[in-house]
Backbone as numpy.savetxt, mean C-alpha at the origin, in Angstrom:
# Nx Ny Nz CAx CAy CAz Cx Cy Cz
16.71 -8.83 16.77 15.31 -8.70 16.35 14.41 -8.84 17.58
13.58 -7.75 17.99 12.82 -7.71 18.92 11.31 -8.75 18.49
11.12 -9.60 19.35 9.76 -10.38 19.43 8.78 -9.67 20.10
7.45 -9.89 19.44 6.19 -9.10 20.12 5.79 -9.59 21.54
5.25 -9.33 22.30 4.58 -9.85 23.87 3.95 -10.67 23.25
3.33 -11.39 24.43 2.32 -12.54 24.33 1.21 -12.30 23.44
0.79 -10.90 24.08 -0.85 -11.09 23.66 -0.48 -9.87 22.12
0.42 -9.93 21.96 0.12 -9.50 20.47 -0.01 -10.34 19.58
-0.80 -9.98 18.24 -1.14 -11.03 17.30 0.08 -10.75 16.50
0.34 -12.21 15.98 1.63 -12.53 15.18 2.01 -12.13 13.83
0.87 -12.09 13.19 0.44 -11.44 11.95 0.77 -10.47 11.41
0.40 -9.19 11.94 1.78 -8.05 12.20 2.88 -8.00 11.90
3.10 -8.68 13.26 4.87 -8.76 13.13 5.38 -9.22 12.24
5.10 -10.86 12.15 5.31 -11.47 11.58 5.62 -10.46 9.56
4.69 -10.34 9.37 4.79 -9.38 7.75 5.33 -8.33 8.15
5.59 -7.46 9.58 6.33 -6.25 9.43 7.99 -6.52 9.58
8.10 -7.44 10.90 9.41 -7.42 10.96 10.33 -8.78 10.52
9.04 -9.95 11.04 9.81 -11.36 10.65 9.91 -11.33 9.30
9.65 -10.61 8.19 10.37 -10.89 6.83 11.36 -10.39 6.22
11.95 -8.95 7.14 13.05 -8.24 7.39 14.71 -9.06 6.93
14.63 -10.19 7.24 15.54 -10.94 6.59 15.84 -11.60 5.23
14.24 -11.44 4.88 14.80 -12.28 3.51 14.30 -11.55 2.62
13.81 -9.99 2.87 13.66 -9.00 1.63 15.03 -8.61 0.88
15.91 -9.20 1.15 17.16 -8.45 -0.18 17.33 -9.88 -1.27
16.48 -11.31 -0.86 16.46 -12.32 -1.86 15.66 -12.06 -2.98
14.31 -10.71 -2.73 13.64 -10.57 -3.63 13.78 -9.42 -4.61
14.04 -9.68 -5.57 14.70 -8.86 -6.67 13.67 -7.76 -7.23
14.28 -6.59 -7.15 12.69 -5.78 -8.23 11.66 -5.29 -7.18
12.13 -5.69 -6.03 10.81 -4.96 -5.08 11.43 -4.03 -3.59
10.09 -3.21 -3.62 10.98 -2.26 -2.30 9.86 -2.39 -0.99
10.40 -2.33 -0.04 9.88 -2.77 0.98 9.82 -1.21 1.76
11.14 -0.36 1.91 11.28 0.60 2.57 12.07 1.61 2.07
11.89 3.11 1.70 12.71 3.96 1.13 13.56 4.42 2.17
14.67 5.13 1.19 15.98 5.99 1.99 14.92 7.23 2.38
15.50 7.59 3.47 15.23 8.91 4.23 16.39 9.64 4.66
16.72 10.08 3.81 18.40 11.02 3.77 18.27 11.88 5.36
19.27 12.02 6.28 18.97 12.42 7.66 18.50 14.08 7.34
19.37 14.77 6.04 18.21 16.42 6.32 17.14 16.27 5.90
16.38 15.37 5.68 14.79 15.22 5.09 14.44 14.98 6.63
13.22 15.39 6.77 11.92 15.14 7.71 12.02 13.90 8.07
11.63 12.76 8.92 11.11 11.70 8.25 9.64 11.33 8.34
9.50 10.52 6.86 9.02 10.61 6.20 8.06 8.97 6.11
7.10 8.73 5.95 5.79 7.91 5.96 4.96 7.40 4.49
5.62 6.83 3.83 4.55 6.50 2.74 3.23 5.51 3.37
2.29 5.91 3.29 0.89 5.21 3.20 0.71 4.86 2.11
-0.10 3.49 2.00 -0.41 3.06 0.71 -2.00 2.24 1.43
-2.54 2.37 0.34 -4.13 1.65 0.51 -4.39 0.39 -0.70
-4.54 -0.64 -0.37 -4.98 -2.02 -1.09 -6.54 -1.82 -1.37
-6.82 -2.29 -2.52 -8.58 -3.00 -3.04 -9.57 -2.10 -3.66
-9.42 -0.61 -3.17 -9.68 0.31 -4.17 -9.76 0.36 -5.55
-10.36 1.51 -6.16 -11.27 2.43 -5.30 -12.80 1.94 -4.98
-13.38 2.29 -3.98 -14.69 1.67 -3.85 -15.79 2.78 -3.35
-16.47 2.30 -3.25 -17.90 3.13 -3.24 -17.80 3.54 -1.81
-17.62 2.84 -1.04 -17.47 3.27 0.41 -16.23 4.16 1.32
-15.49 3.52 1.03 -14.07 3.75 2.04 -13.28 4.67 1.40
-12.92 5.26 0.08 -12.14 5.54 -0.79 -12.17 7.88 -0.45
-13.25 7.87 -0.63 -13.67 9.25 -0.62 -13.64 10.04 1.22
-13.81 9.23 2.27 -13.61 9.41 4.06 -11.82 9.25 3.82
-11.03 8.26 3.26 -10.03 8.02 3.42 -8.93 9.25 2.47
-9.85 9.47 1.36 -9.22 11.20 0.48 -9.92 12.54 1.61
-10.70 12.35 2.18 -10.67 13.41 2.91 -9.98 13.77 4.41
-9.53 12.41 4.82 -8.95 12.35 5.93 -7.64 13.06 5.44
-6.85 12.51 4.58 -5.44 12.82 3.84 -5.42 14.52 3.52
-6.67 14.67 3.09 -6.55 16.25 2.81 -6.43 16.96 3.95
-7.30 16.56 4.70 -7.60 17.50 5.89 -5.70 17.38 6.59
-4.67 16.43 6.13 -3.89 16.68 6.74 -2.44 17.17 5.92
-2.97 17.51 4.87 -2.42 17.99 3.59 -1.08 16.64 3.78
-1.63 15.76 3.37 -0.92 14.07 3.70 -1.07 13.52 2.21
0.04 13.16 1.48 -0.43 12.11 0.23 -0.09 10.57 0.28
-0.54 10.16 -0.29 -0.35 8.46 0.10 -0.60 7.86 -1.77
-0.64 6.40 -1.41 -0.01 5.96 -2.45 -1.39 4.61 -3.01
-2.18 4.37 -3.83 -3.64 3.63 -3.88 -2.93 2.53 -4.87
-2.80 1.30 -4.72 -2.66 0.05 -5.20 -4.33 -0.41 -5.45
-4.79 0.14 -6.99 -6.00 -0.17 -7.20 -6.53 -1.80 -7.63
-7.27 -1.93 -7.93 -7.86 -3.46 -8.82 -8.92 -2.64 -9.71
-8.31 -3.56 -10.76 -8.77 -3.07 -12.11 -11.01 -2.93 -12.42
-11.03 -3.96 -12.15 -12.72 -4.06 -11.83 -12.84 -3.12 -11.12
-12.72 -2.26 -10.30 -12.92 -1.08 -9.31 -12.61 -0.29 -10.23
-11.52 0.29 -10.61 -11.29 1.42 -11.63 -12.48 1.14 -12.64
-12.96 0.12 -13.44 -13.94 0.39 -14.37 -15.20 0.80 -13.54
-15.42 0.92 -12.54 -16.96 0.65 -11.94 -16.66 1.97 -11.13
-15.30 2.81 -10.40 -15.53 3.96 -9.98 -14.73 4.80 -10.90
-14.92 5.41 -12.00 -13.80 6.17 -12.48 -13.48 7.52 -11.94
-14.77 7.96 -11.67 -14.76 9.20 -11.10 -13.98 9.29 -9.43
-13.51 8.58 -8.83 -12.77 8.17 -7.81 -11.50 8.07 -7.79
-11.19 7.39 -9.18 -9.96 7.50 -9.90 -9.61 8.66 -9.96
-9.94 9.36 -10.50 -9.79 10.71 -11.24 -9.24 12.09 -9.56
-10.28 11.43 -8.62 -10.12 12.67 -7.76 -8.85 12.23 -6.97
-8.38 10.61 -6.75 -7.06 10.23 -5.86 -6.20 10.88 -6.81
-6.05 10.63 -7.99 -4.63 11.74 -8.98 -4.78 13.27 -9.21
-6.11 13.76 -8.97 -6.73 15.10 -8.86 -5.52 15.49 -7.69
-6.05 14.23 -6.90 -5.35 15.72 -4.94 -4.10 15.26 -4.91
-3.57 14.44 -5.82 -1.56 14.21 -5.98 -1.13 13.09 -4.83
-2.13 11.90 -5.31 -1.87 11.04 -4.63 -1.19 9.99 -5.69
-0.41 8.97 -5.49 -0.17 8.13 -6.07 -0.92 6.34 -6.68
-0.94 6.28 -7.97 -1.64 5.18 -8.04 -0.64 3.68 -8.54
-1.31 2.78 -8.06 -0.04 1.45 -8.52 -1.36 0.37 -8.85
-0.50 -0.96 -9.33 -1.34 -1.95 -9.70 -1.53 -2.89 -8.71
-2.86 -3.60 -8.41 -2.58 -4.10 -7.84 -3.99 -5.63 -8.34
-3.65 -5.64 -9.50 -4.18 -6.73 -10.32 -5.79 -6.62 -10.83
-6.54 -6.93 -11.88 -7.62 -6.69 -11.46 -9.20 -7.74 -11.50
-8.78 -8.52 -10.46 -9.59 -9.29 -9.78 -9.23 -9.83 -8.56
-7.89 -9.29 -8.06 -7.10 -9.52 -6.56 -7.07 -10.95 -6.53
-6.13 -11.52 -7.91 -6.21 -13.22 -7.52 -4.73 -13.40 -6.73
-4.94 -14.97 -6.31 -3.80 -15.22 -5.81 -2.34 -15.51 -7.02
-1.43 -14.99 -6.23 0.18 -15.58 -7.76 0.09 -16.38 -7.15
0.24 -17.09 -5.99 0.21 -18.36 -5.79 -0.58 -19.65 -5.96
-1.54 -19.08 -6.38 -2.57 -20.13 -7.42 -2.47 -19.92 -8.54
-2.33 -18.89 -9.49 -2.99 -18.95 -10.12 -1.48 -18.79 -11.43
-1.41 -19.06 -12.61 -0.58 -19.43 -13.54 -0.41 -17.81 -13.90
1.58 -17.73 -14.07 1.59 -16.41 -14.39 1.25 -15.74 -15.52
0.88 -16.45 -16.54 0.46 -15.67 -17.62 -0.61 -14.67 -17.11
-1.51 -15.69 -16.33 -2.76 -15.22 -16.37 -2.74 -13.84 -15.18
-1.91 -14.41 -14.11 -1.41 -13.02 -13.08 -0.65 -11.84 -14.16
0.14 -11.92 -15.19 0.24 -10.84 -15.89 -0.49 -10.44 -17.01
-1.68 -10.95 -17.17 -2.95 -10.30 -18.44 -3.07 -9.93 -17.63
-3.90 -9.82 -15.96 -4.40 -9.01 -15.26 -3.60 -8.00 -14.91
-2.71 -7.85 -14.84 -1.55 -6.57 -14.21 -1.87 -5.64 -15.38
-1.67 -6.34 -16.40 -1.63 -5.48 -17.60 -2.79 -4.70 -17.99
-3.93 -5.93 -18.00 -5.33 -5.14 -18.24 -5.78 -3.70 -17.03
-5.08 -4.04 -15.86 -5.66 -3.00 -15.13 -4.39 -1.54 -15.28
-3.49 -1.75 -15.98 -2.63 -0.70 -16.10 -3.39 -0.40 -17.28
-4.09 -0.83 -18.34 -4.60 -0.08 -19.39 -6.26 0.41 -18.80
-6.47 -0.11 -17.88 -7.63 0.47 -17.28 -7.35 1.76 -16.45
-6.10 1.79 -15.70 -5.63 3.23 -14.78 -5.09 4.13 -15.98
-4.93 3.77 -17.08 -4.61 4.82 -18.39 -6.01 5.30 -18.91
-6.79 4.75 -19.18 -7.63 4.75 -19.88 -8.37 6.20 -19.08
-8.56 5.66 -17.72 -9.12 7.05 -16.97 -8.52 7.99 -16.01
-7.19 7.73 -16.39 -6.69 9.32 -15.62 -5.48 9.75 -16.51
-5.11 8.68 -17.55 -4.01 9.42 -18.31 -2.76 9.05 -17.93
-2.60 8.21 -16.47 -1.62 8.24 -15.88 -0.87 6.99 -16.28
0.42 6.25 -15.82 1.13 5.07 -16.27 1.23 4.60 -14.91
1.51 3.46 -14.51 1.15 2.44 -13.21 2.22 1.86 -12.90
4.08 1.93 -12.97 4.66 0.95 -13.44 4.75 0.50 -11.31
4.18 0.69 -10.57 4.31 0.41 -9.30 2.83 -0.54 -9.08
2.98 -2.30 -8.97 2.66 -3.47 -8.87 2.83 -3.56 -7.22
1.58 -4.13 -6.66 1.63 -5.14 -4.96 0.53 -6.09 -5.67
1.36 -7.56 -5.67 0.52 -8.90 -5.06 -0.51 -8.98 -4.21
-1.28 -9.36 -4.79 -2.48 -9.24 -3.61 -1.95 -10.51 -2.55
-1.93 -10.36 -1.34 -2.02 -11.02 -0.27 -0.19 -10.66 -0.27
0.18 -9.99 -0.71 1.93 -9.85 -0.67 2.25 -11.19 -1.39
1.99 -12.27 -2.30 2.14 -12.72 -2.59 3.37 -12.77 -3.99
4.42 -12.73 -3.83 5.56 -12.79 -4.27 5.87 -14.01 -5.13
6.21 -14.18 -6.71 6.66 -15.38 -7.34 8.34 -14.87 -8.07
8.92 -15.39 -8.16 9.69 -15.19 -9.28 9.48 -14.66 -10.77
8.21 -15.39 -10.92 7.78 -14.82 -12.54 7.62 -13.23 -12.25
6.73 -12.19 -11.18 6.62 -11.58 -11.35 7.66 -10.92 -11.08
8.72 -11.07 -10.38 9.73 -10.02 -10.49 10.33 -9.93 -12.15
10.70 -11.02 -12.23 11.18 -10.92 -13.74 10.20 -10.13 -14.99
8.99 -10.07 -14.38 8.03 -9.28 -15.55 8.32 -7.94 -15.46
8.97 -7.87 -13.69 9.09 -6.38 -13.65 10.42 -6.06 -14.10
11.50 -6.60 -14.10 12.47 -6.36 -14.26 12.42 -5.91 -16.04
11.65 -6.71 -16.70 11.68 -6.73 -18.25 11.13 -5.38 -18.68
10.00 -5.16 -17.85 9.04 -4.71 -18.09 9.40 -2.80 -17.30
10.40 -2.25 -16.49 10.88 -1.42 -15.88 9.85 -1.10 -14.90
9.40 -2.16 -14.42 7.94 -1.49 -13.41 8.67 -2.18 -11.94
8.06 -1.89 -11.13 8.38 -1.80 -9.25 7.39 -3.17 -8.89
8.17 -3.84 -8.08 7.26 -4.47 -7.06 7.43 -4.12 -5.60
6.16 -3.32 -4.91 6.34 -2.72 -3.98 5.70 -3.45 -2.98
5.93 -3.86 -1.81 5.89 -4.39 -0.76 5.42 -3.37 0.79
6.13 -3.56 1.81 5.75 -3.03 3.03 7.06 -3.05 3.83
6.69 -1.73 4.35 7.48 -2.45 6.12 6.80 -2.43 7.25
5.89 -1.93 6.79 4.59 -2.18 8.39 3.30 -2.63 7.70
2.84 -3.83 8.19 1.71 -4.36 7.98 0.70 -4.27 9.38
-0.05 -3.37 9.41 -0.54 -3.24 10.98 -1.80 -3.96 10.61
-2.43 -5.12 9.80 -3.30 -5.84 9.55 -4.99 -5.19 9.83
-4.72 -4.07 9.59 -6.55 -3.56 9.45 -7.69 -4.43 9.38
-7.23 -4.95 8.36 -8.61 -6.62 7.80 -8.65 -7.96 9.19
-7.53 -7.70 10.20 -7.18 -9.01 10.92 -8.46 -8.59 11.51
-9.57 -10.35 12.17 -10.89 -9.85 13.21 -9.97 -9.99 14.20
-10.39 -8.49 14.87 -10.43 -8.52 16.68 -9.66 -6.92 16.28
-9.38 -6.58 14.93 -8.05 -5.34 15.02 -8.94 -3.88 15.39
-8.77 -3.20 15.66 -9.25 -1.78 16.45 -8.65 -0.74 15.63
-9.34 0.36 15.28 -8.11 1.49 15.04 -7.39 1.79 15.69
-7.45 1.82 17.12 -6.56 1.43 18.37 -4.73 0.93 17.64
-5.61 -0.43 17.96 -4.36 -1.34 17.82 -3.71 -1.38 16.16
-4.53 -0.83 15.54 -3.61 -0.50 14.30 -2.87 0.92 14.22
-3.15 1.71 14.87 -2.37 3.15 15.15 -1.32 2.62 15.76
-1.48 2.28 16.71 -0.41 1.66 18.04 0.77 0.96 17.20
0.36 -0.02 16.42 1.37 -0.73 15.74 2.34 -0.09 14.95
1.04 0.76 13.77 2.07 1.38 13.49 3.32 2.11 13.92
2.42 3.15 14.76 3.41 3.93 15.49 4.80 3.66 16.20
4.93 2.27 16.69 5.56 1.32 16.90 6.87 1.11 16.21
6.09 0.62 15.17 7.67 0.32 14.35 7.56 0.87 12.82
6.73 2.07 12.57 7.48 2.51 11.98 8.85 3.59 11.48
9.56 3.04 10.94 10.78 4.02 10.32 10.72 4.94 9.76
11.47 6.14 9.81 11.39 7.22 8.31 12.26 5.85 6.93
10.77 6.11 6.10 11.20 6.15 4.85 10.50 5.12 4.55
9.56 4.41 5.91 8.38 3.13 6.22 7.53 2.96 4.91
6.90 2.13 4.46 6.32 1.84 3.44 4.91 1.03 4.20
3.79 1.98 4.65 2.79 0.94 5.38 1.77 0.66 4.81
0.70 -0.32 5.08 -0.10 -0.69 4.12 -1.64 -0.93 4.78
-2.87 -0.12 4.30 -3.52 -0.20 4.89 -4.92 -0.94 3.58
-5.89 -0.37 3.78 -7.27 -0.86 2.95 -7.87 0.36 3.00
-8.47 0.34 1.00 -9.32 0.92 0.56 -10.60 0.01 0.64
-11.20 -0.40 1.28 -12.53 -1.68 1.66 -13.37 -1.54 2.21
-14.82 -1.90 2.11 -15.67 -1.33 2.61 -15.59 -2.50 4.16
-15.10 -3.58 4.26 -14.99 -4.50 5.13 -13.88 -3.87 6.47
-12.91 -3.03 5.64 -12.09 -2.39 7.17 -12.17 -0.97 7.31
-13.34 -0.79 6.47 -13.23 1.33 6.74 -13.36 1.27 8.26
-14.51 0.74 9.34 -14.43 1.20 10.58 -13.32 1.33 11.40
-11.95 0.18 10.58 -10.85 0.31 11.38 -10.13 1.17 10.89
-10.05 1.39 9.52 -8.87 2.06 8.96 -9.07 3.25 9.31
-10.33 3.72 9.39 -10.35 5.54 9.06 -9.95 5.58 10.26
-10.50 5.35 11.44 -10.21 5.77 12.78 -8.24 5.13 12.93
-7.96 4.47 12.88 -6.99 4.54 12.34 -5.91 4.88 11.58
-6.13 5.77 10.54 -5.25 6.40 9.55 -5.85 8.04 10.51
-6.81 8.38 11.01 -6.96 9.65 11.41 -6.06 9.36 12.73
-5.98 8.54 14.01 -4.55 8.64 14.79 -3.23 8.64 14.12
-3.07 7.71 13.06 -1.34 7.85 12.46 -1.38 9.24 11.92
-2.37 9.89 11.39 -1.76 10.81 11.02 -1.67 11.97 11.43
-2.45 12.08 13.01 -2.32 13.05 14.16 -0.77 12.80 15.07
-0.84 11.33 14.77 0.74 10.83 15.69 1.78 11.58 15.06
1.64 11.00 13.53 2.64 11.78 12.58 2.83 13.34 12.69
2.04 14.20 12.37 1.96 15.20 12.57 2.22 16.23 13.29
1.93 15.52 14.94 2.46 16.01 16.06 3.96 16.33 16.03
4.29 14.68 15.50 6.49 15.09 15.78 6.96 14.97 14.36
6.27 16.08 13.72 7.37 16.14 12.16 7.36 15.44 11.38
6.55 14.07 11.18 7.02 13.84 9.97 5.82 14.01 8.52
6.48 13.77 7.58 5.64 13.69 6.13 5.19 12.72 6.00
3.65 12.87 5.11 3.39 11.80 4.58 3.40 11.68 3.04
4.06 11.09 2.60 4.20 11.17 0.69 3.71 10.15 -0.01
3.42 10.27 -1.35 3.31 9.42 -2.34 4.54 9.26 -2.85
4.38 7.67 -3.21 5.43 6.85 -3.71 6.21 7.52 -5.02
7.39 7.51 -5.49 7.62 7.55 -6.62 7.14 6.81 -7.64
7.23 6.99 -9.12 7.30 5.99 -9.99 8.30 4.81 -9.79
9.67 5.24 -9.61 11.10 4.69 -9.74 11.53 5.04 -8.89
12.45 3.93 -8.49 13.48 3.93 -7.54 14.61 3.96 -7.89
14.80 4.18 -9.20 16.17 4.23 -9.03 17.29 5.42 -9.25
């Protein structure tokens, strides 16, 4: 396992590669897809906190302009307040997942109450695009036991990362979040960026280098499946 230099922030790594070891303890969740060697390889993007008034519509046009699909882990309060936002990320064949809807912590907060919210915002991503949600991210990556088992019961995904290039971290650059990525990600990478009006200055300039980097040497960018299996 390669360690970062000095002056890189730990944060990163730390969620991209230092957890590399103990993702096969967590049951029900995927961190990184197969990329069969005659496939391209291949880049899932995914966006957290969406959809919002700001960041959501620069970040669908960046993707178009690179005929790129990616994968939106919404919050339910956002889907009621942008529907029409909703509507255009499954319009251009992007993928949508849950991603709770009030972005509480599982680690505070009692699982019943972390699964009324999963639930309420999967009947909120039905309600306005028609679509089914069974693909769940923890806000803060926050991982319990209860929720795998909800997923397991329940046939839905808990989807995770393999590159966390920390957009939201202060001091991060689109710079240094291109860079990272580019870095370490794999074909078949699962990376995770923000739908937020707090990191659009980094992300867009950012998701517009990954996906000029990408582009340049071959690879795809896709939306997630429903299922993995």
């Amino acid at each position: 396992m390669a360690f970062p230099p000095a002056s890189h922030s730990w944060l990163p790594w730390w969620a991209s590669v230092g957890t590399r070891p103990v993702r096969p303890f967590w049951p029900r969740t995927r961190w990184r897809l197969a990329n069969p060697p005659a496939h391209p390889p291949t880049l899932y993007l995914t966006f957290d906190d969406g959809p919002t008034a700001v960041a959501t519509n620069p970040i669908l046009d960046l993707l178009d302009r690179y005929d790129a699909r990616a994968t939106f882990f919404v919050i339910g309060h956002h889907v009621e307040a942008f529907p029409g936002r909703m509507r255009r990320i499954v319009a251009a064949g992007h993928a949508v997942g849950n991603h709770t809807f009030t972005h509480v912590d599982a680690w505070r907060t009692a699982s019943s109450t972390l699964i009324g919210e999963i639930e309420r915002t999967a009947q909120a991503i039905e309600a306005h695009t028609g679509c089914a949600a069974p693909l769940v991210r923890p806000p803060y990556g926050h991982l319990t036991p209860a929720l795998c088992r909800w997923a397991k019961r329940e046939d839905a995904h808990v989807v995770m990362w393999d590159v966390m290039p920390a957009d939201f971290q202060r001091g991060a650059s689109p710079t240094s979040v291109a860079r990272f990525t580019a870095a370490h990600a794999r074909p078949g990478s699962i990376v995770v960026l923000h739908d937020n009006p707090m990191t659009e200055p980094v992300t867009l300039g950012a998701l517009d280098a990954i996906l000029r980097w990408g582009h340049a040497r071959g690879w795809r960018f896709a939306a997630l499946p429903p299922s993995f299996e």
